[in-house]
C-alpha positions in Angstrom: 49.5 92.3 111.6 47.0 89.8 112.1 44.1 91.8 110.5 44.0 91.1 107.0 43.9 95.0 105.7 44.4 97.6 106.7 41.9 99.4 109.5 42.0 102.7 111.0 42.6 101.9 114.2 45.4 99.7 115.4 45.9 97.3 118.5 49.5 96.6 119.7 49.1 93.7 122.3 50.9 91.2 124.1 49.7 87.8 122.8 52.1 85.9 124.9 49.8 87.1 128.2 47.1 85.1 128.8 45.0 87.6 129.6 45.8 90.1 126.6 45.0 87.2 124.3 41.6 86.7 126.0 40.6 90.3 125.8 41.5 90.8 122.4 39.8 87.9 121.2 37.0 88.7 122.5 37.1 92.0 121.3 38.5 90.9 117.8 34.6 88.8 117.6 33.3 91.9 118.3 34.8 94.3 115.7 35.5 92.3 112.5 37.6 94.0 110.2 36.8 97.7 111.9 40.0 97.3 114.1 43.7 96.1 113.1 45.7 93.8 115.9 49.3 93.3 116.0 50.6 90.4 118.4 53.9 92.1 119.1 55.5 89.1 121.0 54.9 87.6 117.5 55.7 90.0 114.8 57.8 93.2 114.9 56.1 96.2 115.9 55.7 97.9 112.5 55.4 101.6 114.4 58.4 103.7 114.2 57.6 105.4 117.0 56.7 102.4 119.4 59.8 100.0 120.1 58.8 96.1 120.8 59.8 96.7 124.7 57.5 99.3 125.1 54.3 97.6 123.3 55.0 94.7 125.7 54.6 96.3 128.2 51.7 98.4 128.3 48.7 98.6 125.1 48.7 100.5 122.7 46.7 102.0 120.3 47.3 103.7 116.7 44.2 106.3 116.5 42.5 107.4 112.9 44.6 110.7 113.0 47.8 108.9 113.8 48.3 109.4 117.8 49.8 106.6 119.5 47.5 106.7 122.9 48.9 103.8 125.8 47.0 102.5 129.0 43.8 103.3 129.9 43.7 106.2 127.1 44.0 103.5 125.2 41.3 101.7 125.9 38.6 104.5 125.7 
């Protein structure tokens, strides 16, 4: 993970895609330590129940409570 602890909410993204890496930079300015990011084409996905294939190909997102939510869901 690239966050440095912990957070309660998790972003699985694809930071070989131009465009992922743009939005979550500009969201990672925006939330500071609030939010967690995983690069998945960098790091293995550390969710059991979210393979590396999957992650890249769609965003993901590990809620407070634990639900993995994907796609637009995700991003609400």
């Amino acid at each position: 993970m690239t966050a440095k602890t912990q957070s309660p909410l998790t972003v699985y993204y694809d930071g070989a895609c131009p465009v992922c890496r743009r939005e979550i930079g500009f969201y990672e300015k925006r939330t500071g330590g609030e939010v967690s990011y995983c690069n998945v084409a960098l790091e293995a996905c550390p969710a059991p129940d979210l393979d590396r294939e999957a992650a890249l190909r769609r965003f993901h997102v590990r809620l407070p409570d634990g639900a993995l939510v994907s796609g637009a869901a995700a991003f609400l």
